[in-house]
C-alpha positions in Angstrom: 18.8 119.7 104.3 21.6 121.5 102.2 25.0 122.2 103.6 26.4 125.6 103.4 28.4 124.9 100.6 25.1 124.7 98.2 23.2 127.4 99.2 22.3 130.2 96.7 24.6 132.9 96.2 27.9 130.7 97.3 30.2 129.2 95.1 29.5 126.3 94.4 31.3 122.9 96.6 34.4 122.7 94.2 35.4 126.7 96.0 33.6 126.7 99.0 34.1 124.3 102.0 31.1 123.6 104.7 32.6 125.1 108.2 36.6 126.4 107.1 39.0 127.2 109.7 42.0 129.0 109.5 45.3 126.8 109.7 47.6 130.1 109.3 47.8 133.6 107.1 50.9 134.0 105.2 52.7 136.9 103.8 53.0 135.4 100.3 51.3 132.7 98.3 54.0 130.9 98.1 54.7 130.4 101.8 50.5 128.8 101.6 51.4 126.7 98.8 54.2 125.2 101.2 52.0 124.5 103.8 49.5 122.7 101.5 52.2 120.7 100.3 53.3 119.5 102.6 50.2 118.2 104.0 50.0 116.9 100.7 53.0 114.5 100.9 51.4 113.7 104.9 49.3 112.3 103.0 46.5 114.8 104.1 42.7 114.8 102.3 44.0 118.5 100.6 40.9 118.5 98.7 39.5 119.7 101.9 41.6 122.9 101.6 41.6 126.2 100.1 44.3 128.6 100.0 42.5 132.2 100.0 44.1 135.6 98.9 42.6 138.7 100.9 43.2 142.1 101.0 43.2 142.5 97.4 44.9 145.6 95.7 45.3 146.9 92.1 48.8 147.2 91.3 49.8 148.8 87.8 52.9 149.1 85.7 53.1 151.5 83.2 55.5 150.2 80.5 55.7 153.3 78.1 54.9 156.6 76.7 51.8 156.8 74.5 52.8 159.0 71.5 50.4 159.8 68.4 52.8 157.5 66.6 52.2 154.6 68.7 48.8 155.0 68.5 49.1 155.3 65.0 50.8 152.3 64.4 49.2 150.0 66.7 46.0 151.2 64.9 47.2 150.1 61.6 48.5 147.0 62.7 45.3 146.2 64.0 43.5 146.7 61.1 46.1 145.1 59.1 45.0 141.9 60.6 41.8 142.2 60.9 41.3 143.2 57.5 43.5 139.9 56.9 41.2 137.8 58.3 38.0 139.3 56.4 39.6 139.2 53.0 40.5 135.6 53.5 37.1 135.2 54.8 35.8 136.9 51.5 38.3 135.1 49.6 36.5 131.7 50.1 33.2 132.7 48.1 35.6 135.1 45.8 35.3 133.6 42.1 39.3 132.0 41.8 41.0 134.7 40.1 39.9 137.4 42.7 40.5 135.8 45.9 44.2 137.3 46.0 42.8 140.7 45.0 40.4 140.3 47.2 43.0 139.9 50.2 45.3 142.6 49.3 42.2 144.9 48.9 40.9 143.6 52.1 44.2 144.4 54.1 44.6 147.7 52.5 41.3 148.8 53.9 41.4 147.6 57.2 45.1 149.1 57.6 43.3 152.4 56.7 40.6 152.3 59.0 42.4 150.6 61.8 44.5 153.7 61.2 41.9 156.7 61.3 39.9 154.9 64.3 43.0 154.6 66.6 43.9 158.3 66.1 40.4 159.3 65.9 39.8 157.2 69.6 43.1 159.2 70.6 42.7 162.0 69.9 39.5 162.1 71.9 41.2 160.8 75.4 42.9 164.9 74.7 46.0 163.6 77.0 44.7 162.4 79.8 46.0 159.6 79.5 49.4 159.5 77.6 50.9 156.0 78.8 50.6 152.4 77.9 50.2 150.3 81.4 49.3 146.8 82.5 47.8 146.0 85.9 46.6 143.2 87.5 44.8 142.3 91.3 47.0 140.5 93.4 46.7 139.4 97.1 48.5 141.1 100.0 47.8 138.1 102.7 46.9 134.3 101.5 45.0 131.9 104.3 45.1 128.4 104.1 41.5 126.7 105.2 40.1 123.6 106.1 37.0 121.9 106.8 36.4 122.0 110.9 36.7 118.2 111.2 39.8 118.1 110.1 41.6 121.4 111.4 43.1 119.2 114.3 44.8 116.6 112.1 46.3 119.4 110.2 47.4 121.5 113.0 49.2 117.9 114.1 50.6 117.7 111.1 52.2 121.0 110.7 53.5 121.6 114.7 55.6 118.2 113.5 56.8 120.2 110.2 60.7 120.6 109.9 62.0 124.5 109.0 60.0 127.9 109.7 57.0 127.4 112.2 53.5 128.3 111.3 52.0 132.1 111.2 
């Protein structure tokens, strides 16, 4: 017989626990990783908890304009590097006097066309999207779980807890 936490299409038993119950839903991660602490120093089997983040949402922050010169010199970094690392790649089988040559040549290439494929990617977008961003998925709620046989001893040990009650 297998047990929940090995079936096909679950994670496997490091993220998944048998039969989880709730011990409370908090607000913000770090007001989970309290509680999990401190049934840590209780001296409480943690490895039997999970702290889960629901009600996922996108969230992103744009961070600047995107101009043709941005684009243009981000391109030609780019390529500046790369074309760096594919010299000195060529520069090990280059005969000895033209490995530097080889570099400089290299990096002056890979500028270039780091250059025209940024503007030429660019150009193509036509303004639809004129701004540099970052985003990330982040939680809105974070659960804190354990396994059934052990949701009692928990709930013990947090109603005994000093400072803000459980959610």
């Amino acid at each position: 017989m297998t047990s929940p936490a090995s079936t096909p299409g679950r994670p496997g038993p490091v993220l998944a626990l048998d039969y989880p119950m709730s011990l409370g839903v908090f607000d913000t991660y770090e007001e989970a990783q309290a509680v999990v602490d401190y049934l840590s120093d209780e001296e409480f089997p943690v490895d039997q908890c999970m702290i889960v983040g629901t009600d996922l949402k996108q969230v992103e922050r744009v961070t600047g304009r995107l101009t043709t010169g941005r684009v243009a010199v981000g391109g030609l970094l780019s390529g500046v590097w790369l074309g760096l690392f594919v010299g000195l790649i060529f520069a090990l089988f280059a005969p000895s006097g033209d490995a530097l040559m080889t570099v400089v040549g290299s990096l002056f290439f890979g500028a270039f066309f780091g250059l025209v494929w940024a503007l030429l990617g660019y150009s193509m977008t036509r303004g639809r999207r004129d701004f540099v961003s970052v985003s990330q998925v982040v939680a809105t709620r974070y659960e804190v779980l354990t396994e059934h046989k052990l949701v009692e001893q928990a709930r013990d040990l947090l109603d005994r807890r000093p400072g803000r009650p459980l959610s």
